[in-house]
N, C-alpha and C positions, 0 to 999 in steps of 0.2 A: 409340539408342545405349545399351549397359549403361551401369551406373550403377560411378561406381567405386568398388572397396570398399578401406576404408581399415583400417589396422592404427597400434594406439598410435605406431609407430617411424613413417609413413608421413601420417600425421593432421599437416595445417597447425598452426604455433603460433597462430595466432590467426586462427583459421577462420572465426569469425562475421565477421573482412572479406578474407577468401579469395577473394570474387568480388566482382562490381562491385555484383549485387543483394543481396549482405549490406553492403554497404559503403553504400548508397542506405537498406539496413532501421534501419540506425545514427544516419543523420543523418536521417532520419525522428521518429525516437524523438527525437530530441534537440529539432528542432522543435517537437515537440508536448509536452516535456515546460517549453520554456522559456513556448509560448502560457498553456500551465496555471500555471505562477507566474504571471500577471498574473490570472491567474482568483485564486489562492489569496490573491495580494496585497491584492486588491480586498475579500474575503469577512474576510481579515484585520483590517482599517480601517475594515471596517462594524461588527465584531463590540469592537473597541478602543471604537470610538465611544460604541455604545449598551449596555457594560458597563453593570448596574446599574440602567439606565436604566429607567423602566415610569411606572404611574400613581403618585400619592401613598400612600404607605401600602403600596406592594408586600413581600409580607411575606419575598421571594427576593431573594437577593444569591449572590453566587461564597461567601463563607465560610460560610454557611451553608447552600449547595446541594450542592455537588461534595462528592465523599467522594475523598481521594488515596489510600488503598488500592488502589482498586478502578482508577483510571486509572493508578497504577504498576502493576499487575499486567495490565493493556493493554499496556501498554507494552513491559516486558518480553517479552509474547507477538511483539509486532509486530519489536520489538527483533531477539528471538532467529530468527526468521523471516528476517528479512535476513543473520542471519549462514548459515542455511542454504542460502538460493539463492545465497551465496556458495562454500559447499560445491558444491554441484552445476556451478557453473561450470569450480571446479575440476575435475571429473570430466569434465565437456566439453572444457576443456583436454587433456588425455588420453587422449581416446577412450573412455570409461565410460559406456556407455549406462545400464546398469543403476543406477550410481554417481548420475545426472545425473537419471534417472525418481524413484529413492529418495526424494532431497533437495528436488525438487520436490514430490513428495507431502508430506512433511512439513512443507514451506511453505505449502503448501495446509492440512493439519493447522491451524497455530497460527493463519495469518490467518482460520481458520473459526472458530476460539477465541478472538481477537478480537472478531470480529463477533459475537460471543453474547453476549461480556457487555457489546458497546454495543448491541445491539437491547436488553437488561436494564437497562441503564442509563436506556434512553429511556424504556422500559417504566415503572421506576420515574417518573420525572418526570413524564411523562402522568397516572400516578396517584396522585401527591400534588398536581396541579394546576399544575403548569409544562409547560404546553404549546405548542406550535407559535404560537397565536395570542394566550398570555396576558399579553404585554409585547412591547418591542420588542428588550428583552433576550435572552428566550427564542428571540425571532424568528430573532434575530442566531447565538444559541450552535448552536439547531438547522440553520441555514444551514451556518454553519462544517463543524462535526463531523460532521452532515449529507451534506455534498461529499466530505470525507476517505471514509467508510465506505461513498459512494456508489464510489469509485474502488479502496476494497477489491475491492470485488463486484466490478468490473471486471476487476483484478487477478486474482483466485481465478479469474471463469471463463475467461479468456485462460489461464493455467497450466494450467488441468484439460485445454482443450479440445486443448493440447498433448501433455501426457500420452497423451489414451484416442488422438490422431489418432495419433500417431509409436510405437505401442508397437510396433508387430508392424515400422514401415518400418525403426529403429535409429537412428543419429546418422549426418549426412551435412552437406556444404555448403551445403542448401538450407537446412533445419530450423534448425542452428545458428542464425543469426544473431537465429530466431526465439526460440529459449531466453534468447540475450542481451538481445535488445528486452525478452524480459518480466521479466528480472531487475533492469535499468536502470529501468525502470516502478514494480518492487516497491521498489528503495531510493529511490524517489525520492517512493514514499507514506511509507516511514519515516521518511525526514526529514524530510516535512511535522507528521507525528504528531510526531514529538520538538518541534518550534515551538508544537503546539494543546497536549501536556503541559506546557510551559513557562510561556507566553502564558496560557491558558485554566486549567488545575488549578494548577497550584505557584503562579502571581504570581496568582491567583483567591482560593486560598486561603490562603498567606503571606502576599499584599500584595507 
């Protein structure tokens, strides 16, 4: 059977649960986004525990590790990244393919700019001697921020792989619900990020 072709005026309002298997893509995502707070709870509680924490004499602590410059300006990147797949949804709302590729891309942009300056970040740390196994502190913080930036990379390549597959197909009932899973995905790494900025740099380094 052709496929049917949709015009702005003719395009469902809320198309990503148009059919039963966007509607299954939805509470899918929701699923697995609530299994992953018990993940993030757990890495949370390990990482409260063993603040600080190392041998006698450890010469590392949150006030005088973390630099907040550098993690508000993360932040912001990741920040401003969810207001864009916010854009793009809207544009899927409407029928904008073009609209909805754009803003993806530029999602994909900042959370690549993100990850650069937490792979520098780690960078850094490794090479003044805070590393993966040199307390149980370090152990902990790398766990944490670790998981987050592992679910970036997830993110980015779930969005790309979106992008280069549906360029030439266009926006349709099937795909949608797939743009929405992945936007639900990406605000639901921001939020966690805004908890590890919180938690981890600001009450690390104010107290």
């Amino acid at each position: 059977m052709e496929e049917t072709k949709f015009t702005p005026q003719t395009w469902p309002d809320r198309a990503e649960q148009a059919t039963q298997e966007g509607k299954n893509k939805l509470v899918g995502i929701w699923i697995f986004i609530c299994s992953d707070i018990t993940l993030f709870a757990s890495v949370f509680a390990t990482y409260l525990s063993l603040r600080n924490k190392g041998p006698a004499g450890m010469e590392f602590s949150t006030q005088n590790l973390f630099e907040l410059p550098l993690a508000f300006v993360m932040t912001m990147l990741l920040l401003t990244s969810s207001l864009t797949s916010v854009y793009a949804m809207y544009h899927m709302k409407n029928h904008n393919f073009k609209g909805v590729q754009l803003w993806m891309s530029i999602t994909v942009l900042l959370g690549l700019g993100f990850l650069a300056l937490e792979i520098y970040e780690f960078n850094h740390y490794v090479h003044i001697g805070f590393g993966y196994t040199q307390s149980a502190f370090s152990s902990a913080f790398f766990t944490l921020v670790g998981t987050h930036g592992l679910h970036v990379v997830i993110g980015l390549v779930w969005i790309v792989c979106l992008i280069v597959r549906n360029a030439k197909r266009g926006l349709n009932l099937y795909n949608a619900p797939k743009y929405y899973a992945a936007s639900i995905f990406w605000h639901f790494i921001d939020v966690v990020w805004v908890f590890i900025f919180t938690v981890v740099y600001l009450m690390g380094v104010l107290g």
